[in-house]
N, C-alpha and C positions, 0 to 999 in steps of 0.2 A: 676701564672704568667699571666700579662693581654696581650690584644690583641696588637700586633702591628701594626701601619696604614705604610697600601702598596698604595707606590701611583698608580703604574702600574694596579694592582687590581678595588683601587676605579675609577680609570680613565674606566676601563673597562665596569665597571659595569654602570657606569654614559651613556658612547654608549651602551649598552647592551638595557639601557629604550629610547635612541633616536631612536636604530631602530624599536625598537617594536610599540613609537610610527609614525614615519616614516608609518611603515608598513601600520597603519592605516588610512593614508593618504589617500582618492580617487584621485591625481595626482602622487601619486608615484607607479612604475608598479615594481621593486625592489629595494630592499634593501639588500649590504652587508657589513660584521665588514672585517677586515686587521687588522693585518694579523689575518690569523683564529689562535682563541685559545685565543689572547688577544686584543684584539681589540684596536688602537691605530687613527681608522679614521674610518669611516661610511661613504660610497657613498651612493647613491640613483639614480637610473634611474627615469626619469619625464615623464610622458604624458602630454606637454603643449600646446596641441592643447584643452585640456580641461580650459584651462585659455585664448583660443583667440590668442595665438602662437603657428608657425608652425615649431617648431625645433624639429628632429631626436634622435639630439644626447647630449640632457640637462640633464645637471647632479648635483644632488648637494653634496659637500663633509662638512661632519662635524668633526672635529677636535676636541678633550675635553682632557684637561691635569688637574687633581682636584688640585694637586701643590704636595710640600714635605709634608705638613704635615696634620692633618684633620682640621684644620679649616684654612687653606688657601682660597684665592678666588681662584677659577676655571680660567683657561684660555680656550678660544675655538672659534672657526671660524665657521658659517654657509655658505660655499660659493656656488656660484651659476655660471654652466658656460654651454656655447653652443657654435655655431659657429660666433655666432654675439655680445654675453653678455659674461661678465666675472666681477660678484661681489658679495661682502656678506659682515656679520655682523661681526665683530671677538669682542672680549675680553680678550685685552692682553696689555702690554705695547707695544707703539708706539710710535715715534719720531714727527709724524706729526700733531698726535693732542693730546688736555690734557684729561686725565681720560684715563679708556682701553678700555669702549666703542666705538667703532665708525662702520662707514659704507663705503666699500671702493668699487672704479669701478674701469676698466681701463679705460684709453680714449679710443678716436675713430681710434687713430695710435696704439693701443696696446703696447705702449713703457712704459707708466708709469700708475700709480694709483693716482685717486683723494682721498681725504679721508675729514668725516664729522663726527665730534663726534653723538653720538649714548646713548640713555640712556635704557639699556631695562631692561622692566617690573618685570621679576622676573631672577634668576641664577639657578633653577631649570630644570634639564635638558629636562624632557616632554614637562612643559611650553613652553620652549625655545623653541621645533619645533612647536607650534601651533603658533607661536607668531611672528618666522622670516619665516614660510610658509607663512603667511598672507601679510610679507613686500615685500616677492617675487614675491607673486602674484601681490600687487598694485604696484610694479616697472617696473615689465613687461608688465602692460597692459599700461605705458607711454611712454616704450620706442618704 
């Protein structure tokens, strides 16, 4: 009998290798999976006083759903939030723009979200944190 694909599993295991490499981030001071056991979200606490911002309490959460079956495209949200910022990468369907790529912020009244299609580099989950760590850092140092 052959294997059968679990999505909950692969999804796991997909945040399994964000935290690890999260971990090895030098702006990230920790890193946990939610719920423990199967991981369904990855936070991270920031030190972004090392990126030239002076916020407490920056966090970023990653989202990864691999889909129902094994070669589905992955859906998943890089977001980024503090007391002043609230944005990130997702990959997922969206009403506001075409493709699932995009990049989304709140405004300055915190009421709604802008959104900007988005095209990234690779769907591999490692990648992905060296890739939207790099967009976080040059987003933050404009705003």
């Amino acid at each position: 009998m052959g294997d059968t694909y679990d999505s909950a599993a692969a999804s796991h295991r997909a945040l399994r290798a964000i935290q690890q490499e999260l971990e090895r981030h030098p702006i990230v001071t920790e890193v946990r999976g939610f719920p423990a056991g199967e991981f369904t979200r990855v936070v991270a606490r920031l030190e972004t006083k090392r990126w030239g911002r002076d916020s407490e309490d920056a966090t970023f959460t990653v989202r990864w759903f691999a889909g129902e079956t094994a070669d589905a495209i992955p859906e998943f949200s890089f977001h980024y939030s503090d007391a002043t910022a609230d944005f990130g990468w997702h990959h997922e369907p969206n009403p506001h723009v075409d493709g699932w790529g995009h990049f989304q912020e709140r405004n300055a009244t915190g009421t709604a979200y802008s959104y900007e299609p988005h095209s990234f580099g690779s769907l591999t989950p490692a990648r992905l944190v060296w890739e939207v760590m790099s967009l976080t850092s040059s987003r933050l140092k404009t705003t």
